[in-house]
C-alpha positions as CSV (number, residue, x, y, z in Angstrom):
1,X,-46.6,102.2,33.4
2,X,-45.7,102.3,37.1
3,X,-43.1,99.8,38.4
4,X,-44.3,97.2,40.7
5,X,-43.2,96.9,44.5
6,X,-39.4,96.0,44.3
7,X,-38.9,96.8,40.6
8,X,-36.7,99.8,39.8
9,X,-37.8,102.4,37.1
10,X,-35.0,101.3,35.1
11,X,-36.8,97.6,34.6
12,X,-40.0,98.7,34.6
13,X,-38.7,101.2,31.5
14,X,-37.2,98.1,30.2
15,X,-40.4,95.4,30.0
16,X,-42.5,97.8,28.7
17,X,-40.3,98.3,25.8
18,X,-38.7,95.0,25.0
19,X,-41.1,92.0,26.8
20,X,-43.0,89.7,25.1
21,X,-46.2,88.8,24.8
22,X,-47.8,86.4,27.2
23,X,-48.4,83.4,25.9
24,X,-51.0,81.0,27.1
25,X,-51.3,77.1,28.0
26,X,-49.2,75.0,26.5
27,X,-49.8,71.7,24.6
28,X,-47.1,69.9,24.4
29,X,-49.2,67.4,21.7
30,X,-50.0,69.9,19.5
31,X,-46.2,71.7,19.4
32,X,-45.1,68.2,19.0
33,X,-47.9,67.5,16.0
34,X,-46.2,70.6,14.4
35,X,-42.5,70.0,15.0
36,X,-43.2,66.6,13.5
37,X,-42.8,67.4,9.7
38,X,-39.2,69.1,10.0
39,X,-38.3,65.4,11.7
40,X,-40.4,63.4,9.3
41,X,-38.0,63.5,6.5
42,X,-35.3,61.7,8.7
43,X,-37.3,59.0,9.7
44,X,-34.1,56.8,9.1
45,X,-31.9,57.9,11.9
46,X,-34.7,57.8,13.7
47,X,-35.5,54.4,13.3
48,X,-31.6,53.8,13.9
49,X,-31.5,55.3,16.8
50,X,-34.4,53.6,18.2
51,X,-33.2,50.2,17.2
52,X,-29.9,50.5,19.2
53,X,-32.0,52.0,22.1
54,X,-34.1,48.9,22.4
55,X,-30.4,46.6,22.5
56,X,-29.3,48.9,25.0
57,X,-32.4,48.6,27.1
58,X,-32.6,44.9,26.9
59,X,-28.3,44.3,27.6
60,X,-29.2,46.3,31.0
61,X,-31.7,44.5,32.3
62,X,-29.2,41.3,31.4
63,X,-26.2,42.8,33.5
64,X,-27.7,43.0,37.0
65,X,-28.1,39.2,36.4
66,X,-24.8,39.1,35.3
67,X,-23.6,40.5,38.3
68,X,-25.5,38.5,40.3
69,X,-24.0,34.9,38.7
70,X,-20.4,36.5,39.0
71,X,-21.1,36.6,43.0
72,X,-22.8,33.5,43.1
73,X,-19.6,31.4,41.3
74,X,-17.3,33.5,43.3
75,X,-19.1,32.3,46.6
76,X,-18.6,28.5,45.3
77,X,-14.7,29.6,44.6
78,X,-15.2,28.4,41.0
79,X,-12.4,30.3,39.3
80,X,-13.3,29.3,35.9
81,X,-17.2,30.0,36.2
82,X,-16.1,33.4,37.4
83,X,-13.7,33.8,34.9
84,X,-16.3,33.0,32.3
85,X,-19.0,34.9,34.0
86,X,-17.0,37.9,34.3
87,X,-16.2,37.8,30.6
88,X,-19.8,37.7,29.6
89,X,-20.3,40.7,32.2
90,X,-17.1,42.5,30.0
91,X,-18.8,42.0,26.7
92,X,-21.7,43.0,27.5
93,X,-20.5,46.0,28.8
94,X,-18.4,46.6,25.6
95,X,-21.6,45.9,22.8
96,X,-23.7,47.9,25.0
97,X,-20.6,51.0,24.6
98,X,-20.8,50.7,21.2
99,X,-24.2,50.2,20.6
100,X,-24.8,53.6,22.6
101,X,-22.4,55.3,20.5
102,X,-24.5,54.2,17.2
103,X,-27.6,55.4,18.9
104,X,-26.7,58.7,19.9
105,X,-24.8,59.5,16.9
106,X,-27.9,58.6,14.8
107,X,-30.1,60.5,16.7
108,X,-28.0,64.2,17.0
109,X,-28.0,63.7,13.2
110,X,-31.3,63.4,13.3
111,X,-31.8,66.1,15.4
112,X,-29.2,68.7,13.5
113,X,-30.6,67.7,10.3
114,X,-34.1,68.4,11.1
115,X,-33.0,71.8,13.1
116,X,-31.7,73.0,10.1
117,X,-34.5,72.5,7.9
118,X,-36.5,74.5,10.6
119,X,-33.8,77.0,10.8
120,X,-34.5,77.5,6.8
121,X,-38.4,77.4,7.6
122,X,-37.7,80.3,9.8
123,X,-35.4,82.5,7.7
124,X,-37.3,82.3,4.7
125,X,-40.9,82.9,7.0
126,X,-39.2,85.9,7.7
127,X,-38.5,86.8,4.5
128,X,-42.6,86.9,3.3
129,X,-43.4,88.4,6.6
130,X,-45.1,92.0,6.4
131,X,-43.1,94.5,6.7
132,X,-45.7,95.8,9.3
133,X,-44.6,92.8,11.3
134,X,-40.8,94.0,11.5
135,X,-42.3,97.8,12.4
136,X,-43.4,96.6,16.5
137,X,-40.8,93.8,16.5
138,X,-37.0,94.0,18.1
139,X,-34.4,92.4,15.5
140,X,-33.5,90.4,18.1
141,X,-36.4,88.9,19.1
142,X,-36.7,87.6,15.8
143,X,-32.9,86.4,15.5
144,X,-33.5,84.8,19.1
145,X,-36.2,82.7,17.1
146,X,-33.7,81.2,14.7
147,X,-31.0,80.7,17.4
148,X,-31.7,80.1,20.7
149,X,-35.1,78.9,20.2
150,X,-34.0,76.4,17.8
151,X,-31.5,75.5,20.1
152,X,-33.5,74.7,22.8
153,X,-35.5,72.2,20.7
154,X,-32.5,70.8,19.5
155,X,-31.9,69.7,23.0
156,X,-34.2,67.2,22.9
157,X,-32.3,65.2,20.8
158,X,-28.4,66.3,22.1
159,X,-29.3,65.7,25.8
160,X,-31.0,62.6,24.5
161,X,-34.3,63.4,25.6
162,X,-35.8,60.7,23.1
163,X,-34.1,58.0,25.5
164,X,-37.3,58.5,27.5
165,X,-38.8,55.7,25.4
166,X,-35.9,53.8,26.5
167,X,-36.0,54.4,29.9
168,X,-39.9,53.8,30.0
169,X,-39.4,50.3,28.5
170,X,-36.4,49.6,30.5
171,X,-38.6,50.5,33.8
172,X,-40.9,47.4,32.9
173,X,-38.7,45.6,32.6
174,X,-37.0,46.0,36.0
175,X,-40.6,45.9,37.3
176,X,-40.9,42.8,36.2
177,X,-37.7,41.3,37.1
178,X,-38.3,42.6,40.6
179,X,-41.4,41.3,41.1
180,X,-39.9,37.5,39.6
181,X,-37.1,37.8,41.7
182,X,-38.4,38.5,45.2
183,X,-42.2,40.4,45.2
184,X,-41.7,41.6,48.7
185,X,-38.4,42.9,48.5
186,X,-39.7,44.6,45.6
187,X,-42.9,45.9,47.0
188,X,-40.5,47.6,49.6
189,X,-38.4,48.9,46.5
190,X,-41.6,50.1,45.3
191,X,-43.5,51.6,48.3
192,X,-41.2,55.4,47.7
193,X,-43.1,55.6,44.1
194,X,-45.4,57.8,45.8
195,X,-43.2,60.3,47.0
196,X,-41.2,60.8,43.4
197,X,-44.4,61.1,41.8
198,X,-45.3,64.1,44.0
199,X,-41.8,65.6,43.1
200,X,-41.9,65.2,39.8
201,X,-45.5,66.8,39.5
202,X,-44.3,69.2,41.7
203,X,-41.4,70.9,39.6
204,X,-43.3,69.7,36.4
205,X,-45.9,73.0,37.0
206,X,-43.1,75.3,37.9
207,X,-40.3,74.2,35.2
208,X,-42.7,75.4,32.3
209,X,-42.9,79.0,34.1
210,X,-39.4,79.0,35.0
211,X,-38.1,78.0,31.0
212,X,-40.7,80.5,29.4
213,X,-39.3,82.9,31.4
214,X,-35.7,81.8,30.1
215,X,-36.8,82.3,26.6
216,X,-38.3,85.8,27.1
217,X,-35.5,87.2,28.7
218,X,-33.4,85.6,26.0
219,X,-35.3,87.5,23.9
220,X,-35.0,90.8,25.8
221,X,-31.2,90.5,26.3
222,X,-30.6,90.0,22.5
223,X,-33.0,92.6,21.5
224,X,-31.0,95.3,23.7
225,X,-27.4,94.0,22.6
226,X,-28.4,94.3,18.9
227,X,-29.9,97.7,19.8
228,X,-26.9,99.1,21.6
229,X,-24.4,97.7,18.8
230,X,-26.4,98.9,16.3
231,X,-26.3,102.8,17.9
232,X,-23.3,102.3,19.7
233,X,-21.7,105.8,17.9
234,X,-25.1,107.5,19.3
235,X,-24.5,106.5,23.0
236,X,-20.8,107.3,22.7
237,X,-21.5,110.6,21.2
238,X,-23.6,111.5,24.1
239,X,-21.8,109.5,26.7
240,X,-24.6,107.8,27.5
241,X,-21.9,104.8,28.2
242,X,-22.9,104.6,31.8
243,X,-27.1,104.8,32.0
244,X,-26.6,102.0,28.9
245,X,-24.5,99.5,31.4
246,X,-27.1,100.0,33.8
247,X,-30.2,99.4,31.8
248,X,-28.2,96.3,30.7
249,X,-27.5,95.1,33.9
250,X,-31.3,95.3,34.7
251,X,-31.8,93.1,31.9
252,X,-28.6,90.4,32.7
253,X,-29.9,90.3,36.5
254,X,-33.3,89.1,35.3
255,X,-32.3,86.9,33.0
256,X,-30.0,85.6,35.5
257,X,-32.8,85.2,37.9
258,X,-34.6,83.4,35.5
259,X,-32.1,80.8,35.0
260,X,-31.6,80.7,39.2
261,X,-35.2,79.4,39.1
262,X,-34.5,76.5,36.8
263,X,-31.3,75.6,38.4
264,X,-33.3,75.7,41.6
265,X,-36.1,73.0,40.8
266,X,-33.9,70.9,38.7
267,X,-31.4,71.0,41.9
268,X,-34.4,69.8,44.0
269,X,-35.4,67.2,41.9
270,X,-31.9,65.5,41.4
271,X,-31.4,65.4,45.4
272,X,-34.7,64.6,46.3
273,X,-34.6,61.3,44.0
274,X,-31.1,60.5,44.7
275,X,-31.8,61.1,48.5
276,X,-35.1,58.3,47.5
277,X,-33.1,55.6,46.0
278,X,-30.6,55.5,48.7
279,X,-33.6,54.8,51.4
280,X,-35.1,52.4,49.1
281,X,-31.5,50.7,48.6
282,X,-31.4,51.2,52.8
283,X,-35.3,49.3,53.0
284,X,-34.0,46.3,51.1
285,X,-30.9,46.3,53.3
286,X,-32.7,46.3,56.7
287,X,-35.5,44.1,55.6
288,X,-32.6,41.5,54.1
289,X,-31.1,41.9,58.0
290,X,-34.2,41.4,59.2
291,X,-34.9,37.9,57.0
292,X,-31.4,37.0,57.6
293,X,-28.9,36.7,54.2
294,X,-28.4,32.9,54.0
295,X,-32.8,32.4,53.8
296,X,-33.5,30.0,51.3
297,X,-35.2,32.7,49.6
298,X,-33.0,35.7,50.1
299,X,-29.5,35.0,49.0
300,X,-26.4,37.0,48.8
301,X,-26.2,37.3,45.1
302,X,-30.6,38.0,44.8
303,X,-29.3,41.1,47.6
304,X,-26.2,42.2,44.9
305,X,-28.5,41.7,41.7
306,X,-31.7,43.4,43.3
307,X,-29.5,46.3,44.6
308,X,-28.6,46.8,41.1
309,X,-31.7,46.7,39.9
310,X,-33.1,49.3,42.1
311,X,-30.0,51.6,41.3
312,X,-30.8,51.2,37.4
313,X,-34.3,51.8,37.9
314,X,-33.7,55.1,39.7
315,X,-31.2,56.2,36.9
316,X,-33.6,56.2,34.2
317,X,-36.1,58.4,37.0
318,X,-33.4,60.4,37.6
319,X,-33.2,60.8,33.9
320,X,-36.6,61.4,33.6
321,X,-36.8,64.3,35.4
322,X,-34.0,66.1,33.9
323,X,-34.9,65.2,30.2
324,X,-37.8,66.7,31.4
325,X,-36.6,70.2,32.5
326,X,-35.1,70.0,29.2
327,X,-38.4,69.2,27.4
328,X,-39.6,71.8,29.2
329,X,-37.2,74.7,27.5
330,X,-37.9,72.9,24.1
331,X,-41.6,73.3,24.3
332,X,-40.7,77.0,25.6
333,X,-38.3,77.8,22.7
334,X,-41.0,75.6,20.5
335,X,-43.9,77.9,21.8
336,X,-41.9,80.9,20.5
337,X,-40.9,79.8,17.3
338,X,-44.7,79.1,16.3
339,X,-45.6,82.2,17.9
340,X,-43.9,83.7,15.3
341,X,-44.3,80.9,12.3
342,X,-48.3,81.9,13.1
343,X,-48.0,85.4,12.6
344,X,-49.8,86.3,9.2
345,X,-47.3,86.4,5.8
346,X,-47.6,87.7,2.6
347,X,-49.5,86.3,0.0
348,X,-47.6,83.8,-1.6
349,X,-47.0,84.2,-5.7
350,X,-49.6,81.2,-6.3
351,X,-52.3,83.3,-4.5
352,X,-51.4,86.3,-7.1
353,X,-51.6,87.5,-10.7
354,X,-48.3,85.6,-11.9
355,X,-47.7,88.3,-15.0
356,X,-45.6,91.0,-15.2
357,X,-47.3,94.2,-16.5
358,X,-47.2,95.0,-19.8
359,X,-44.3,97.5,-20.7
360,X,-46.7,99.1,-23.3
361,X,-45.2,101.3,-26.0
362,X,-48.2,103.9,-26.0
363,X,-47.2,106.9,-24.1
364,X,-50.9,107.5,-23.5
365,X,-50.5,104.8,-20.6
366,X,-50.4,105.7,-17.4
367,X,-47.0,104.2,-16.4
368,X,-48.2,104.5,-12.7
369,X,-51.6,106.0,-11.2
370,X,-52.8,106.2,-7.8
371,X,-56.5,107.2,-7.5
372,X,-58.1,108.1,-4.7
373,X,-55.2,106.5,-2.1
374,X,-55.6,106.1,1.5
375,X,-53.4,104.6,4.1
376,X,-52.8,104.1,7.6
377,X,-49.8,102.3,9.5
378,X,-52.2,102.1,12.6
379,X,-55.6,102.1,12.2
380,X,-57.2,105.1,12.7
381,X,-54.0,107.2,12.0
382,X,-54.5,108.5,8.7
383,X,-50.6,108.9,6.8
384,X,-52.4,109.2,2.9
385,X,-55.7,110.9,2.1
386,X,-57.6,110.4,-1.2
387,X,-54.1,111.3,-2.9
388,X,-54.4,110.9,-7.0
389,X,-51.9,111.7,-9.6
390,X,-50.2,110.2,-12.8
391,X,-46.7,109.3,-13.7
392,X,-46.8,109.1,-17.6
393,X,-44.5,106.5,-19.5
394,X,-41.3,108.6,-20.0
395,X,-42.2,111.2,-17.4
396,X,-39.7,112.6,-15.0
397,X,-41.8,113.3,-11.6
398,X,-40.7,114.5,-8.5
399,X,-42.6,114.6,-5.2
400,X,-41.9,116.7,-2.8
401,X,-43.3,118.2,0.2
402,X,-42.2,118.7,4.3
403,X,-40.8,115.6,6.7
404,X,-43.4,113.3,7.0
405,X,-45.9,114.5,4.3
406,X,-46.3,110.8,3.1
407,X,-43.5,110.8,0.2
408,X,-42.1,107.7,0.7
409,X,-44.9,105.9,2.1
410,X,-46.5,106.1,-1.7
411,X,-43.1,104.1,-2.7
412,X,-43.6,101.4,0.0
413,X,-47.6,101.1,-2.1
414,X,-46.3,101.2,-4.8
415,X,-43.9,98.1,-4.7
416,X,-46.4,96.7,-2.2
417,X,-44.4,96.5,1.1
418,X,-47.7,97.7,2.7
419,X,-51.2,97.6,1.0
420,X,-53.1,100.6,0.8
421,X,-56.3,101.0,2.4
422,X,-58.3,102.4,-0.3
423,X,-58.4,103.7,-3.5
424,X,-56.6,102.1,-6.8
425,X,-52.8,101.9,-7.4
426,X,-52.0,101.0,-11.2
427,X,-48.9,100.0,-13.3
428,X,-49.3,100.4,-17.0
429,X,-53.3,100.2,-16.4
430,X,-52.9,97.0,-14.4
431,X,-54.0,97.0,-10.3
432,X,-50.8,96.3,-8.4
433,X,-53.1,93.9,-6.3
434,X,-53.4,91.9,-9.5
435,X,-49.6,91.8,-9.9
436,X,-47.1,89.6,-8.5
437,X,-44.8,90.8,-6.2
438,X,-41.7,89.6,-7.7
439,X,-42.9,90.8,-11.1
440,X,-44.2,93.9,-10.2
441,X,-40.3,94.8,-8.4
442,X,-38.8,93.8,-11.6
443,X,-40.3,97.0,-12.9
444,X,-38.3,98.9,-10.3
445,X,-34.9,100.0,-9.5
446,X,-34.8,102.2,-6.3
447,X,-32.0,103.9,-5.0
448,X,-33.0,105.0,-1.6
449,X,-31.8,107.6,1.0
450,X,-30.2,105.1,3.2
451,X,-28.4,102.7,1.2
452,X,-28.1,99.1,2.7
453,X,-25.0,96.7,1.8
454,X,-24.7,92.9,2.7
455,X,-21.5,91.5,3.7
456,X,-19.9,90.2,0.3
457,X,-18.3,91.9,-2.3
458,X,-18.5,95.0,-4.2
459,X,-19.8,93.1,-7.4
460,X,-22.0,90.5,-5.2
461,X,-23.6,94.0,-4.2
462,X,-24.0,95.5,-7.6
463,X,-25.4,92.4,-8.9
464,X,-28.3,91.5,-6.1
465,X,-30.9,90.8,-8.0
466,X,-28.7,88.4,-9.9
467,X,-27.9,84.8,-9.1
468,X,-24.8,85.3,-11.1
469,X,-22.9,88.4,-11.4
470,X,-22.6,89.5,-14.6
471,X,-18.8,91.6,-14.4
472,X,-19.6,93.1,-17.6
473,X,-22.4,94.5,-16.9
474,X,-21.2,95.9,-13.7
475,X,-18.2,97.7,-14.9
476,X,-20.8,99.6,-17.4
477,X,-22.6,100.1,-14.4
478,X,-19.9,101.9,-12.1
479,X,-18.4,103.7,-16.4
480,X,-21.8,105.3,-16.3
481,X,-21.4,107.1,-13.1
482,X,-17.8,107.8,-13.4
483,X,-17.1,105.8,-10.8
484,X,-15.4,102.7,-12.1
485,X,-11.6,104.0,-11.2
486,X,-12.8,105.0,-7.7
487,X,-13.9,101.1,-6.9
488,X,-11.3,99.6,-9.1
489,X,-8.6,101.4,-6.7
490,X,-9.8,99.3,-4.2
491,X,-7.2,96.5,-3.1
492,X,-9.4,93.4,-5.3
493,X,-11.8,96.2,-7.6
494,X,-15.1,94.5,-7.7
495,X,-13.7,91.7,-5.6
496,X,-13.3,93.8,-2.6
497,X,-14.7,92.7,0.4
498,X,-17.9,94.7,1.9
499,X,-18.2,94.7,5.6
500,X,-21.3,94.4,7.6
501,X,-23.6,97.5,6.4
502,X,-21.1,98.4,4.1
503,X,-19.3,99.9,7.5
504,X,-15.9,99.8,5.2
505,X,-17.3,102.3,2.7
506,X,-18.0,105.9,3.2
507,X,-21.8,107.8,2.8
508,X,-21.2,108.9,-0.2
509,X,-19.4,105.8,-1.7
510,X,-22.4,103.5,-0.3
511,X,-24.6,106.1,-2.1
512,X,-22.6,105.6,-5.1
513,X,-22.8,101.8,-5.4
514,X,-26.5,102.2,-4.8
515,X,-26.3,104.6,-8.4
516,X,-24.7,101.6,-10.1
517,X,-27.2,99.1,-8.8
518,X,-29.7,100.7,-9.9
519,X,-28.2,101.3,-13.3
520,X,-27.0,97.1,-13.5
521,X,-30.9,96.5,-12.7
522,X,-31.9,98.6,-16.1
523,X,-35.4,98.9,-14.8
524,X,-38.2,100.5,-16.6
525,X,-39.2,102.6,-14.0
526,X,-36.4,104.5,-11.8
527,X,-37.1,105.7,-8.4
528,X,-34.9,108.1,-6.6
529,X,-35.8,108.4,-2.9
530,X,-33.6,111.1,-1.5
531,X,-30.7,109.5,-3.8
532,X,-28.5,112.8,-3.3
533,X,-28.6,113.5,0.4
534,X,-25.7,111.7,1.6
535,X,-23.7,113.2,-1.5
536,X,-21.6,116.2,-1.6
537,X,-22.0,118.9,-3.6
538,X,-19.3,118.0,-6.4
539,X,-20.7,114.5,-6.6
540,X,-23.6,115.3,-7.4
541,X,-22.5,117.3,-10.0
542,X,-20.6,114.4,-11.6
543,X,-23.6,112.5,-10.7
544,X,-26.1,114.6,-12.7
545,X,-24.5,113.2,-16.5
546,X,-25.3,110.0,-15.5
547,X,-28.6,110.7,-13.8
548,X,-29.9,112.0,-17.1
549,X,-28.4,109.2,-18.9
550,X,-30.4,106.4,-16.4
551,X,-33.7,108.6,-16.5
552,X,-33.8,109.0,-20.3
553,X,-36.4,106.9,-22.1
554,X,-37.4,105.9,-18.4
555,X,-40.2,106.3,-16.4
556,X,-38.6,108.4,-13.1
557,X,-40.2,108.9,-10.0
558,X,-37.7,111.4,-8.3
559,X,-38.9,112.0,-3.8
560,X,-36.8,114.8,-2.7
561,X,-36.1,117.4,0.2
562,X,-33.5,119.3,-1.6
563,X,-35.5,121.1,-4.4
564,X,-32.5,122.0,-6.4
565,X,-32.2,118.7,-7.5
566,X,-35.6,118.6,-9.0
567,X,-36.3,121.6,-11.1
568,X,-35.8,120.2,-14.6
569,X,-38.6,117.6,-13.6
570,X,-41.3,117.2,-16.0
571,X,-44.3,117.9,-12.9
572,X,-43.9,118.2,-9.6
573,X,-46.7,116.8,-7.2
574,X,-46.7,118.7,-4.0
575,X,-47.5,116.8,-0.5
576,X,-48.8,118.1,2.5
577,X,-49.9,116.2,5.6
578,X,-50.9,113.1,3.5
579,X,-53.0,114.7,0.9
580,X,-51.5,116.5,-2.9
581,X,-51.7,120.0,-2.7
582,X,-50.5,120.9,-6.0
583,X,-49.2,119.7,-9.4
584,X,-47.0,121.4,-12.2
585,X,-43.8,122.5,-13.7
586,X,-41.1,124.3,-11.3
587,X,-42.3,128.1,-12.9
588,X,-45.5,127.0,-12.6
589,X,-45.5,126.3,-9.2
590,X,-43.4,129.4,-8.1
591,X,-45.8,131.5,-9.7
592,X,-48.3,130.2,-7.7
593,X,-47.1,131.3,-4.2
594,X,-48.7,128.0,-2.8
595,X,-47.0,125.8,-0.8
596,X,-44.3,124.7,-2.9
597,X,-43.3,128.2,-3.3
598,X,-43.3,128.8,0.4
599,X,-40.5,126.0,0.5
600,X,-38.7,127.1,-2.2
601,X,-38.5,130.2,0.1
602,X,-37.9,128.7,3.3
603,X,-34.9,126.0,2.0
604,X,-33.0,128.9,-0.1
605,X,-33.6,131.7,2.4
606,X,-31.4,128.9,4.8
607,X,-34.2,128.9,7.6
608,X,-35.8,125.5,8.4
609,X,-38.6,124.2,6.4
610,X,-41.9,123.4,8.3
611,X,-42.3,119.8,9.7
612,X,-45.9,118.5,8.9
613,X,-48.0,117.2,11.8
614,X,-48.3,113.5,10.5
615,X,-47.4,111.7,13.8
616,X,-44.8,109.4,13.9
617,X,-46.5,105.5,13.3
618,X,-44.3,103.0,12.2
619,X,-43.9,101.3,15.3
């Protein structure tokens, strides 16, 4: 990609890797249409709020008049008509306070009620959405979605965008008060219309641009800040501090342009209508100079009263355009947020078998089979290629084979984070396909290579798949592994706080936890995806007992790099380059001086084992 006139290397690095997708026209209607249903179920703030709005609208059109009688009884020096003229003025003033505070209080509840519920729309889209889906897309893209995005809607009912309705009514009616009061003074009122109209279509066409471009570098800044957290030990090992600071201050100075735009057509728009009413208010002025003040059909108090008027009917204009601007970033954070709710989700559980398979008694089952499997995380880029082989009930099998052979992309089949392309994948005789998702992981316990905690505690941790913990259980768990005194030590034991990732807790104590887990799940089927690899020699040792213990009576599907750990496997399916090369026992495999014999050469003879040429896919 070759940066454009202007645009450094650094930038041009930077879009490629973290902008957006264009997006096309916008209609507002149809974003509206679907925002609707998460605003629906408040309907009574709503209706509030647009009660109090309609008082409010009607006791301003009453206080120019107001005004207007407290000059007029002043001119007559009637002390107690102004007196009483002026109190009527107060009260209104106050009712009109209060009734605003009702209104805008009902409609931010409105507004924060219904932005949660989309908040939780989001969250939990995110949770059914294809794993493929998280592959090509930046974490913080997707958190910008449920943050900032959602906040920029939620403007619309903080700023008090709604008003508009408000403001619209309360325009007619200042039209036609004008127009009853003096027609020509307000045809003269009237005669700058033309000119706001032009302004207002003018920045309309160039606000959307400017606030989509808000949202996308939102998106880019927060995508680059998570990465850099994320890896911060990684740039700091290879002081890498300084090129990272510059990269992000590429991305800060275009967002910050971004937001200069905005701020520029918003700034137009504010002092091209004030600089409007102030010659409309100077029109009225001459042509009442002109008439005369005194005419016996321009007064002094019609001149105070329709001064007013024309100041309140350029407030709600003024209004206008900036609840407009705002719209504008709502509709862009809108945009986004079904950009993303559109993107296609896994099959819901109604759409699937709803049965769990069968845990069959009859060892003549095939536990799990894969038959002729193909896959590709891109098309056209082959990862598995007609691979077929059995995992018996009660069988211990390992798979094994070099760096990107396709090992762990037959666990991601087999618990259906990604659907095979072809071929048949079976648990005890039944297609996955046919299985529900939920039922067909309740046959599972994984303990996987990198081990992920959530912020919580120890037990919350242990106990995941649980609504509620069961203690009991996990102390048999943690006895099982001899590792109940090493977590009990802990200042709270299973109370113990976990930071976030579990960045409190060392390798091999995360790798630990991830034993017990596994164990408090008590799965029929045990996979162990590189479960030793972040664990020391002499834990692993302790860790073998237990292992045993967990894989007795229990179908075990063991993917390992370090063949050590595998040799008392029942068979051992070789992979190579996305197809199974070979099958059988340890011996048997050693005798053949195939490719599993070549690794067992090449890992114990302490030179590096060959790296299959799979490329790299997962986006």
């Amino acid at each position: 990609m070759s940066a454009r006139p202007g645009q450094t290397a650094t930038e041009a690095k930077l879009k490629a890797f973290h902008e957006e997708s264009a997006l096309g026209k916008a209609y507002d209607i149809r974003l509206i249409r679907r925002l609707w249903p998460f605003v629906l179920p408040h309907w009574r703030w709503i209706a509030v709020s647009f009660a109090a709005l309609l008082s409010m609208a009607a006791l301003n059109l009453v206080r120019p008049l107001l005004m207007g009688e407290v000059v007029k009884h002043a001119a007559s020096r009637d002390a107690a008509l102004v007196m009483r003229a002026g109190a009527v003025l107060a009260a209104s003033i106050v009712v009109q306070q209060l009734i605003g505070f009702v209104q805008m209080y009902a409609l931010q509840n409105a507004g924060a009620r219904s932005m949660a519920d989309l908040r939780a729309r989001i969250f939990s889209f995110l949770q059914r959405l294809r794993l493929s889906y998280f592959d090509r897309t930046p974490v913080g893209r997707l958190v910008t979605r449920a943050t900032n995005d959602v906040d920029a809607v939620n403007e619309v009912f903080a700023s008090g965008v709604l008003n508009a309705v408000g403001d619209l009514l309360q325009l007619v009616g200042i039209v036609g008060l004008m127009l009853a009061l003096d027609w020509r003074l307000a045809l003269i009122a009237f005669a700058s219309m033309p000119i706001v109209g032009l302004l207002v279509n003018f920045v309309r066409k160039r606000s959307r641009e400017a606030f989509r471009d808000i949202r996308t570098k939102t998106a880019r800044l927060n995508s680059f800040l998570n990465e850099q957290v994320s890896g911060i030990a990684v740039v700091q090992a290879y002081a890498r501090e300084a090129q990272m600071a510059d990269e992000f201050d590429a991305i800060n100075r275009q967002y910050r342009d971004a937001n200069k735009a905005s701020i520029y057509y918003e700034a137009i728009l504010d002092a091209a209508i004030e600089m409007v009413s102030t010659l409309c208010i100077a029109s009225v002025l001459w042509w009442v100079g002109f008439r005369g003040v005194g005419d016996h059909v321009v007064t002094f108090p019609l001149v105070v009263t329709f001064s007013q008027y024309i100041k309140q009917f350029f407030e709600p204009v003024s209004l206008l355009a900036q609840r407009y601007t705002i719209l504008q970033g709502a509709m862009a954070g809108a945009e986004r947020i079904f950009q993303l709710l559109d993107e296609p989700e896994v099959e819901s559980e109604s759409s699937e078998g709803g049965a769990p398979p069968a845990r069959s008694g009859d060892a003549r089952v095939a536990t799990v089979a894969f038959e002729g499997v193909g896959f590709s995380y891109k098309p056209g880029v082959p990862v598995l290629r007609d691979v077929s082989f059995q995992v018996n009930r009660g069988e211990k099998v390992a798979l094994v084979g070099a760096t990107g052979a396709g090992k762990s992309t037959v666990l991601s089949l087999l618990l259906r984070l990604y659907e095979h392309d072809a071929g048949t994948i079976s648990v005890t005789g039944r297609d996955v396909r046919d299985i529900a998702r939920r039922s067909l992981r309740e046959m599972f316990a994984v303990v996987p290579q990198d081990v992920f905690l959530f912020s919580g505690t120890v037990l919350g941790n242990l106990a995941m798949a649980d609504d509620a913990p069961d203690r009991a259980r996990a102390e048999r768990a943690l006895d099982r592994i001899g590792a109940r005194e090493l977590f009990e030590r802990r200042p709270g034991g299973l109370d113990a706080p976990v930071d976030e990732r579990g960045a409190n807790f060392s390798a091999g104590e995360r790798q630990l936890l991830a034993f017990a887990r596994a164990l408090y799940r008590d799965a029929p089927i045990v996979v162990l995806d590189e479960a030793t690899a972040s664990i020391d020699s002499d834990t692993e040792a302790r860790l073998q007992v237990a292992l045993e213990a967990v894989m007795e009576n229990r179908t075990s599907i063991i993917i390992a790099h370090r063949l050590s750990t595998i040799r008392a496997a029942d068979r051992i399916v070789v992979f190579h380059k996305g197809r199974v090369v070979e099958t059988g026992t340890h011996d048997e495999l050693i005798g053949r001086e195939g490719m599993y014999a070549r690794l067992h050469r090449l890992q114990f003879s302490g030179a590096p084992p060959a790296v299959a040429s799979v490329p790299s896919v997962r986006g």
